[in-house]
C-alpha positions as CSV (number, residue, x, y, z in Angstrom):
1,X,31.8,-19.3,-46.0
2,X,30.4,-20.4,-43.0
3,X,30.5,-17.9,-39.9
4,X,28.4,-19.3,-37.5
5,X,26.8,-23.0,-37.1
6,X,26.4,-23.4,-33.4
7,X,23.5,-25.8,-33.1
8,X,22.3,-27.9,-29.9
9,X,19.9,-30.2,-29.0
10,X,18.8,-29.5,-25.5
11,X,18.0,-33.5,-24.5
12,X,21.2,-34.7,-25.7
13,X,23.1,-32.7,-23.0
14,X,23.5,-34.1,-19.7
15,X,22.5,-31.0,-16.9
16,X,26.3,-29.4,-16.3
17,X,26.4,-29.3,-20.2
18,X,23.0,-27.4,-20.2
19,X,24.2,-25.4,-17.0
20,X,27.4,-24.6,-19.0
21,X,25.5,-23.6,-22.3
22,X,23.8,-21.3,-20.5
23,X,26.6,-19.4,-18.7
24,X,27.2,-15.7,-19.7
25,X,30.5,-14.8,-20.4
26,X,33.3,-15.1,-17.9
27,X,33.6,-11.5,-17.5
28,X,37.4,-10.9,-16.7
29,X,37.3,-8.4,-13.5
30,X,41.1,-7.2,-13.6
31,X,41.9,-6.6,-10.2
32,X,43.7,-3.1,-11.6
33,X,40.6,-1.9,-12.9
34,X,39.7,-2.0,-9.2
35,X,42.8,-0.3,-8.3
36,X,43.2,2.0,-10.8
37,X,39.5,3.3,-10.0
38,X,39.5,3.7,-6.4
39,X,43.0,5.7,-7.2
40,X,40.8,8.0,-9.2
41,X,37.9,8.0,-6.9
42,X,40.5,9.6,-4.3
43,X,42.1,12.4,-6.5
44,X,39.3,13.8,-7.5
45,X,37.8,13.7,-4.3
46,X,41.2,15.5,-3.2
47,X,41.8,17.3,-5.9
48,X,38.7,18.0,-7.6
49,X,38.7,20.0,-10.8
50,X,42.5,19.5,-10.9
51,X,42.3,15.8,-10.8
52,X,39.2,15.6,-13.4
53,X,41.9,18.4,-16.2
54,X,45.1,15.7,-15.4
55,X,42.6,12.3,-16.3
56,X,41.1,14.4,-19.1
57,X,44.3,14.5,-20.6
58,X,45.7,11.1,-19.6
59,X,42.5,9.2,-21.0
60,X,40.9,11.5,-23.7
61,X,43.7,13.1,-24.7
62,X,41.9,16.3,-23.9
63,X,43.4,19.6,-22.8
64,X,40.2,21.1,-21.1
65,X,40.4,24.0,-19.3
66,X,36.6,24.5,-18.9
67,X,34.4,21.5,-18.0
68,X,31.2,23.0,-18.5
69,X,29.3,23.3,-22.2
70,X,27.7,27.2,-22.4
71,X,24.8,27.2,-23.6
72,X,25.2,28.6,-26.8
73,X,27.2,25.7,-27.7
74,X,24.3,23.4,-26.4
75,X,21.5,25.3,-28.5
76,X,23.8,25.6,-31.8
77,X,24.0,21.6,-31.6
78,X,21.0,22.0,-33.4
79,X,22.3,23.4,-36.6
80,X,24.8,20.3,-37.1
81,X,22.2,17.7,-37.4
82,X,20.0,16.7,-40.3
83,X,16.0,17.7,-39.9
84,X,15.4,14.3,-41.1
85,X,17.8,13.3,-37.7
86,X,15.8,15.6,-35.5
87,X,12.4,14.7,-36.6
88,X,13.0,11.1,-35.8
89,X,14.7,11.9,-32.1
90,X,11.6,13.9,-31.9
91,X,8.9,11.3,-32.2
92,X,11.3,8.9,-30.3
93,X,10.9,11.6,-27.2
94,X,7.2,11.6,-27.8
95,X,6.6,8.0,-27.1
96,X,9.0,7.8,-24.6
97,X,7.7,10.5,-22.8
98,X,3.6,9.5,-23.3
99,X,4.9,5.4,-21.7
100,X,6.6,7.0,-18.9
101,X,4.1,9.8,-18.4
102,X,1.3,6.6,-17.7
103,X,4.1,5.6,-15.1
104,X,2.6,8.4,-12.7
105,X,1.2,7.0,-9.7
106,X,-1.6,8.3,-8.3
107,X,-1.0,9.4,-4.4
108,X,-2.6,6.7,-1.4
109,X,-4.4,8.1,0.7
110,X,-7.0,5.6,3.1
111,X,-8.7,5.7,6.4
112,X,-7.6,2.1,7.8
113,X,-10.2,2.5,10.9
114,X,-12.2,5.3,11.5
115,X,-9.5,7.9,13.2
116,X,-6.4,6.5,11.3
117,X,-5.5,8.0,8.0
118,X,-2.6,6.6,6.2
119,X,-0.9,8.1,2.7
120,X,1.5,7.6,1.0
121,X,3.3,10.2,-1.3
122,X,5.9,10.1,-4.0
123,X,8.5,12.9,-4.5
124,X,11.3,13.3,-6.9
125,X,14.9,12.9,-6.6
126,X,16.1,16.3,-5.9
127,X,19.4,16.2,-8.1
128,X,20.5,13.2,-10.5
129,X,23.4,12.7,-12.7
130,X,23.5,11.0,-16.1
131,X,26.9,9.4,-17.6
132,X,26.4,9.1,-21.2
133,X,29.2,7.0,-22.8
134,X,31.8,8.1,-25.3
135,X,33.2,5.7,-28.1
136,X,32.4,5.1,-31.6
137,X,28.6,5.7,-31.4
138,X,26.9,9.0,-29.5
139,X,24.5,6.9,-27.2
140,X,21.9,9.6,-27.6
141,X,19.1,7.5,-27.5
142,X,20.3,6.5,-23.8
143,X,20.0,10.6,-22.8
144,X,16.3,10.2,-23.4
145,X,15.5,7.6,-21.8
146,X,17.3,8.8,-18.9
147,X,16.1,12.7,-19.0
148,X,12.5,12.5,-19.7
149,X,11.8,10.0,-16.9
150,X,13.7,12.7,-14.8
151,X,11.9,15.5,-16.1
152,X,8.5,13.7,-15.7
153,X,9.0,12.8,-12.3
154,X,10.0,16.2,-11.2
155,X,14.2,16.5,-10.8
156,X,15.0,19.6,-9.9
157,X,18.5,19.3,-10.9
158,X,20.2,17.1,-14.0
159,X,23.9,17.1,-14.3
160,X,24.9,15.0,-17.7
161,X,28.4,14.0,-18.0
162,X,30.0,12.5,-21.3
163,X,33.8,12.6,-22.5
164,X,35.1,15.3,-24.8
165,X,34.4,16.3,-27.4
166,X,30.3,15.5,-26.6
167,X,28.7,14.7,-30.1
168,X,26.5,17.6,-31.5
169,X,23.5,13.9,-31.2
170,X,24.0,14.1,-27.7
171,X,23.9,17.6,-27.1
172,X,20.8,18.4,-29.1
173,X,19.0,15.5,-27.7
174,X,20.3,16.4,-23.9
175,X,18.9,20.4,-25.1
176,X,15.6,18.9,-26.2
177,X,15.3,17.3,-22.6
178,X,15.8,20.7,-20.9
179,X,18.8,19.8,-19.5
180,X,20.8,23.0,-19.1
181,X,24.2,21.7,-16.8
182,X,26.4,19.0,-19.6
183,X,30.1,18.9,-18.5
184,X,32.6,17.1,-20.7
185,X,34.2,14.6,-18.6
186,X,33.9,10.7,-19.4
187,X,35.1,7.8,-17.4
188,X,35.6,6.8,-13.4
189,X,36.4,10.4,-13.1
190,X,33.3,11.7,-14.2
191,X,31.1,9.6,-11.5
192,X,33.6,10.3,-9.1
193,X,32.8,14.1,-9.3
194,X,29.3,13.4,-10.1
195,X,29.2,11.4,-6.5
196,X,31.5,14.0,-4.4
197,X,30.8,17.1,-6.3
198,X,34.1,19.5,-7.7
199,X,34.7,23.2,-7.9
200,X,32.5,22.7,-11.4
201,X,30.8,20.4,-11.2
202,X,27.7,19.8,-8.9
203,X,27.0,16.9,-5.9
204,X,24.2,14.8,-7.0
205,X,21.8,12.1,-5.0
206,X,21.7,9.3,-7.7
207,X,24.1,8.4,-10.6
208,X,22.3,6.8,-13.6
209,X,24.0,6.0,-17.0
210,X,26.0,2.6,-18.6
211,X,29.4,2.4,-19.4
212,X,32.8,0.3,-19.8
213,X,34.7,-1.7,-17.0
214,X,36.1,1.3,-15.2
215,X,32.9,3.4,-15.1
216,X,31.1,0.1,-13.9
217,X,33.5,-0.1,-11.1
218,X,33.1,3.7,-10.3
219,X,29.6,3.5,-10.1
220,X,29.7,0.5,-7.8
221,X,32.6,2.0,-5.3
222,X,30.7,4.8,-5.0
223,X,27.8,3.1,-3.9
224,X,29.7,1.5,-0.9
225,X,31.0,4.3,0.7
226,X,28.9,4.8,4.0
227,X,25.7,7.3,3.0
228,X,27.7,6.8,-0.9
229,X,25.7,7.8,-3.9
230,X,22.6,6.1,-4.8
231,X,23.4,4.1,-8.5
232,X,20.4,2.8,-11.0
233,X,22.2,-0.8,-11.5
234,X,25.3,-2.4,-12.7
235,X,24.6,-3.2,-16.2
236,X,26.5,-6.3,-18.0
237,X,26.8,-6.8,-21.5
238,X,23.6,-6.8,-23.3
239,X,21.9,-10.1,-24.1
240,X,19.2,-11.3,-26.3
241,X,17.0,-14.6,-26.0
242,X,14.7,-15.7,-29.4
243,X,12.1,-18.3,-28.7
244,X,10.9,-19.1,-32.8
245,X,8.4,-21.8,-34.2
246,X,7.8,-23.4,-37.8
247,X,5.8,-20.0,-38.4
248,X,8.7,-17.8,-37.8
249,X,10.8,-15.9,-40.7
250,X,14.2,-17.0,-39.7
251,X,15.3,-13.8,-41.9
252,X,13.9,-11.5,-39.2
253,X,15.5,-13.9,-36.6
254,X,19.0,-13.8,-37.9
255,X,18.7,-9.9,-38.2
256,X,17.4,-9.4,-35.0
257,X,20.4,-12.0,-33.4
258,X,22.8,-10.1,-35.2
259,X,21.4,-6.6,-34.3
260,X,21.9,-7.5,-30.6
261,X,25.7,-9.1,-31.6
262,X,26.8,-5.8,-32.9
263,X,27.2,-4.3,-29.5
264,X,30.5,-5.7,-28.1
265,X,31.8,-9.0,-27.8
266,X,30.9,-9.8,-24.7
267,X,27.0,-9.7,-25.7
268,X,25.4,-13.0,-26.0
269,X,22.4,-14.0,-28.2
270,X,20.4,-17.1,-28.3
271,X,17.8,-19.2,-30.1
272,X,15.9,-21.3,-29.0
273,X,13.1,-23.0,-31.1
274,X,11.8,-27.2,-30.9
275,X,11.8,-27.0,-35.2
276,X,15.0,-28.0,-36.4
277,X,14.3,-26.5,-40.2
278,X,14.3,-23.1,-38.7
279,X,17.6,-23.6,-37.2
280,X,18.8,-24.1,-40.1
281,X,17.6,-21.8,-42.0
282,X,18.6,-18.7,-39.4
283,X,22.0,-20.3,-39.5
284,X,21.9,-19.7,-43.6
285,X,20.3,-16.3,-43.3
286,X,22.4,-14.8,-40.3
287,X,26.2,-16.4,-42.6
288,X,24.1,-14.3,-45.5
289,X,23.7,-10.9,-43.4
290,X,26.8,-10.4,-41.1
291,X,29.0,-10.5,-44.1
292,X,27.6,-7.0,-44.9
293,X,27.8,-5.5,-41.5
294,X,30.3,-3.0,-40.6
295,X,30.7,-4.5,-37.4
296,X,31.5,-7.7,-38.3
297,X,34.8,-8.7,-36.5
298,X,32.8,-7.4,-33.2
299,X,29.8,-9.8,-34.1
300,X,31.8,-12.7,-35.0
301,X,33.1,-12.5,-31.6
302,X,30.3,-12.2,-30.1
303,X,28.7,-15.5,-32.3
304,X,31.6,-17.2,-30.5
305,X,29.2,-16.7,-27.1
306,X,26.0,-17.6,-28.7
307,X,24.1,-21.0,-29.3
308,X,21.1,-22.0,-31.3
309,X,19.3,-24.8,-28.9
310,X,16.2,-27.0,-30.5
311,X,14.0,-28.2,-27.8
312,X,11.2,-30.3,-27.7
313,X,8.4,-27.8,-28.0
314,X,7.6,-24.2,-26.8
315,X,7.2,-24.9,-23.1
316,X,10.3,-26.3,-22.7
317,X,11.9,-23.4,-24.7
318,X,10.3,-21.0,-22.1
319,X,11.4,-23.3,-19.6
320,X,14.9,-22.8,-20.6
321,X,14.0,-19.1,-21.2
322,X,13.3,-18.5,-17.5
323,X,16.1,-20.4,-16.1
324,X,18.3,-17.9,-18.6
325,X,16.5,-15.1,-17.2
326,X,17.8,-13.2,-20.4
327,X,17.7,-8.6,-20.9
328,X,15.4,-9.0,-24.2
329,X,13.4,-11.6,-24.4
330,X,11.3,-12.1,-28.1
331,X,9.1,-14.1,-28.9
332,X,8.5,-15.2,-32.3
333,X,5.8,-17.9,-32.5
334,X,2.4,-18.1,-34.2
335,X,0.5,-16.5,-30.7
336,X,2.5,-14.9,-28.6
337,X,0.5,-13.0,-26.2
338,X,-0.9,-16.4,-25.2
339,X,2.7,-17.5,-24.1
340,X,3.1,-13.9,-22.0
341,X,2.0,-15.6,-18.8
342,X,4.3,-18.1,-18.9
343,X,7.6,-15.9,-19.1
344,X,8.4,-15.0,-15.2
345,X,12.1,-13.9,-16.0
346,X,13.0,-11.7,-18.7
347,X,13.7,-7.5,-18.7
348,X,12.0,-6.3,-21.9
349,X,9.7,-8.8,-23.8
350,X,8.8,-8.3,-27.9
351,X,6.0,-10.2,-29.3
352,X,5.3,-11.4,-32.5
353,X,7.6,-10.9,-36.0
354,X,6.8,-7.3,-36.1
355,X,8.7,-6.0,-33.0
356,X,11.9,-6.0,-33.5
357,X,14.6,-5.3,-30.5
358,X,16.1,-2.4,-32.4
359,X,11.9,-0.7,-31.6
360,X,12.8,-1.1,-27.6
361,X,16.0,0.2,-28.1
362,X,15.2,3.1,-29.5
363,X,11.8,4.8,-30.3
364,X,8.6,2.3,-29.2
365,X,8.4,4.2,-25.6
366,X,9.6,1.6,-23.6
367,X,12.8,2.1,-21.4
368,X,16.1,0.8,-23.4
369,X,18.1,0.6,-19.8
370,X,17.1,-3.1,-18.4
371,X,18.9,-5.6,-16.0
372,X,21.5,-7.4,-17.3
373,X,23.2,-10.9,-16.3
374,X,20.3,-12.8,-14.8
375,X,19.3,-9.8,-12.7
376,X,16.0,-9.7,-14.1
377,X,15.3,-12.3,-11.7
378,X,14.5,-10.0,-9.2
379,X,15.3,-6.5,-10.6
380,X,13.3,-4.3,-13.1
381,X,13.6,-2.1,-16.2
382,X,14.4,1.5,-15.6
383,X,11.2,3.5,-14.7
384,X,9.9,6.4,-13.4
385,X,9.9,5.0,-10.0
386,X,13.6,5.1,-9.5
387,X,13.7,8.9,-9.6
388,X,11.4,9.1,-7.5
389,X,11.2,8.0,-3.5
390,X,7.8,6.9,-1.6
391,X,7.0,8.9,1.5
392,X,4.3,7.3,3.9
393,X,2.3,9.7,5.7
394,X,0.1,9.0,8.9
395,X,-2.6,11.0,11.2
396,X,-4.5,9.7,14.1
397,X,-7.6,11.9,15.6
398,X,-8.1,11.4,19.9
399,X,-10.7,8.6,18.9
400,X,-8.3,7.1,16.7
401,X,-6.0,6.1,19.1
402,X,-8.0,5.5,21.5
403,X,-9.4,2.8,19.4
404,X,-5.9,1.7,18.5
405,X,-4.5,2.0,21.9
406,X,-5.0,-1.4,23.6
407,X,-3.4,-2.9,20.1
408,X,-0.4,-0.9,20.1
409,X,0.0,-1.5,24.1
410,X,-0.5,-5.2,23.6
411,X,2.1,-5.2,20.5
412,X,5.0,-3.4,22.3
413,X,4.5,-4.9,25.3
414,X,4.9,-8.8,23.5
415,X,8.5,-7.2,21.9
416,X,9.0,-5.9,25.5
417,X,9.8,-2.3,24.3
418,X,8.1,-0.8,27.0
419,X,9.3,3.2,26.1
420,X,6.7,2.4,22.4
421,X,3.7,1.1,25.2
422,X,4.5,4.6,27.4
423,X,4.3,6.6,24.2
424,X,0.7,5.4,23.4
425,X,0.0,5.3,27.4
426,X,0.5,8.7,28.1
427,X,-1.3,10.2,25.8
428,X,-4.4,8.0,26.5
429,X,-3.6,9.2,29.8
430,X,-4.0,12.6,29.1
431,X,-7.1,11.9,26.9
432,X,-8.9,10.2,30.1
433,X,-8.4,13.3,32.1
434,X,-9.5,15.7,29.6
435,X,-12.8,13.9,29.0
């Protein structure tokens, strides 16, 4: 039975049909979702701990009557899991940690002119909160690629919030990560008290984490509010972009297509290649696989997003690529690394028929939380930079700005701000005197 068999040829569209093709998709944004959060956003502000026990119970069907996970429960996670389980979050947290640990900038610090010395410093967030989703699968791959860029840059406090009951996964891997403060409270409810603080649970500076429609929204309110919490981005369904040639294995293609359909249907994956034999033989391959999946009713939905295009030949596929802008980018095609300079849009890139997506996701080092719906444009993977801030730092000597002087005097005086030229004036002022 045939599944999936959505096959274009780029140059037998007109441009709205190759503008349409390449559309994400229409993300319905219920106006109640957006009433129904800023509701919660205002209780718990209100009402605090009160507020976060009433939603518990509403949405999670949880009677909790203490938020906070002891740290017993936290370190007896470990007994729950499988060493074979543990070993491999293990190595996963040593390559995330030694990719993020070459992230460390080294501090500026310059004489401009003789007299002027100019730095610049990086200090950590002081206190972060991570939302860790609920559902049918324990993200806890996503607390470690939160956490340890935290930990490396030097947060002083991390709060990690995730609904009840918080898998044994994600408690081991949060414990792992030194994080000592995990409450169990999920939803809009959770960033709400993450961004205003509770009886229980702490304030914190910067909200990072993904989630469904309401979190999303949360995150995003939040952020308005006048001096609001700081977020890390607002994070679409996840997307995947193929670019394959005649040396490809269209079985490594169809798995990897189908590995990135799996995570809700409102994912999109494409494939884009200028040989029309692979095409078909990915559509064969991926009909073959999906059949076995567990997740197959969510994949098949998400198929109904996705497109195979056939181009003329690479460059126009990385043309297309580009104007997609897609989160994971791979590229499958006899030398890829040669191609790398011509990709100027994409989040995460994997080269060559040996890197599969599930490797970024999970365990290669790099970050798994990337920019979503054509926002790599312009934005960037998650880093160790944004837990961090950049202080600048400057120190002029007497002959420094005396050598500066006339500059500065000249410069303020051209914007007319004539309180900057005093500033300057007054001190050369004082310098004339004294010498």
């Amino acid at each position: 039975m045939k599944y999936f068999n959505n096959i274009v040829y780029w140059n037998k569209l007109n441009s709205d049909e190759q503008k349409k093709i390449l559309l994400r998709p229409f993300s319905k944004k219920n106006s109640s979702v957006k009433k129904t959060v800023e509701e919660i956003i205002e209780n718990v502000k209100n009402l605090g701990d009160k507020a976060l026990q009433d939603y518990s119970l509403l949405f999670d069907k949880s009677n909790i009557k203490k938020f906070k996970v002891s740290q017993k429960e936290i370190y007896l996670s470990s007994n729950y899991l499988s060493n074979k389980l543990k070993n491999a979050i293990l190595i996963a947290k040593k390559n995330i940690q030694c990719f993020h640990e070459a992230q460390i900038l080294k501090p500026i610090d310059i004489e401009t002119q003789i007299g002027i010395r100019c730095q610049q410093i990086n200090l950590p967030l002081h206190a972060i909160g991570i939302y860790i989703p609920g559902g049918t699968a324990p993200l806890f791959s996503t607390v470690l690629m939160l956490a340890i860029p935290a930990q490396i840059a030097g947060c002083k406090k991390i709060i990690l919030c995730s609904p009840p009951p918080i898998s044994y996964e994600v408690l081991y891997t949060a414990y792992i990560c030194g994080i000592k403060q995990i409450f169990q409270i999920g939803g809009a409810q959770a960033i709400a008290a993450l961004a205003f603080g509770t009886e229980t649970i702490p304030k914190v500076d910067k909200i990072f984490g993904p989630g469904n429609a309401y979190v999303t929204e949360a995150k995003l309110q939040v952020n308005s509010i006048f001096n609001g919490t700081a977020i890390d981005m607002l994070a679409g369904p996840s997307e995947l972009l193929i670019i394959a040639d005649h040396t490809a294995n269209p079985d490594f293609i169809a798995a990897d297509l189908l590995s990135q359909a799996e995570h809700g249907i409102s994912s999109q994956v494409f494939l884009l290649t200028p040989c029309a034999e692979i095409a078909q033989k990915v559509v064969l391959s991926l009909n073959k696989q999906l059949i076995k999946l567990t997740r197959l009713l969510t994949i098949l939905e998400t198929l109904k997003n996705s497109i195979i295009i056939i181009a003329k030949d690479l460059f126009e596929c990385i043309e297309i690529s580009n104007i997609y802008a897609p989160e994971h980018l791979m590229l499958q095609i006899k030398s890829p690394r040669k191609m790398l300079d011509s990709i100027s849009n994409a989040s995460s890139i994997f080269l060559g028929s040996w890197s599969p997506e599930s490797a970024g996701d999970y365990a290669s080092g790099t970050n798994h939380v990337l920019p979503t719906y054509g926002k790599s444009l312009t934005n960037s993977a998650l880093g160790l930079s944004d837990f961090q801030k950049r202080v600048l730092v400057q120190e002029l000597t007497p002959k420094g700005l005396i050598n500066l002087s006339s500059t500065l005097e000249v410069l303020s005086s051209a914007e007319k701000l004539q309180a900057h030229k005093n500033a300057v004036k007054i001190r050369i002022d004082f310098l004339k005197e004294k010498i």
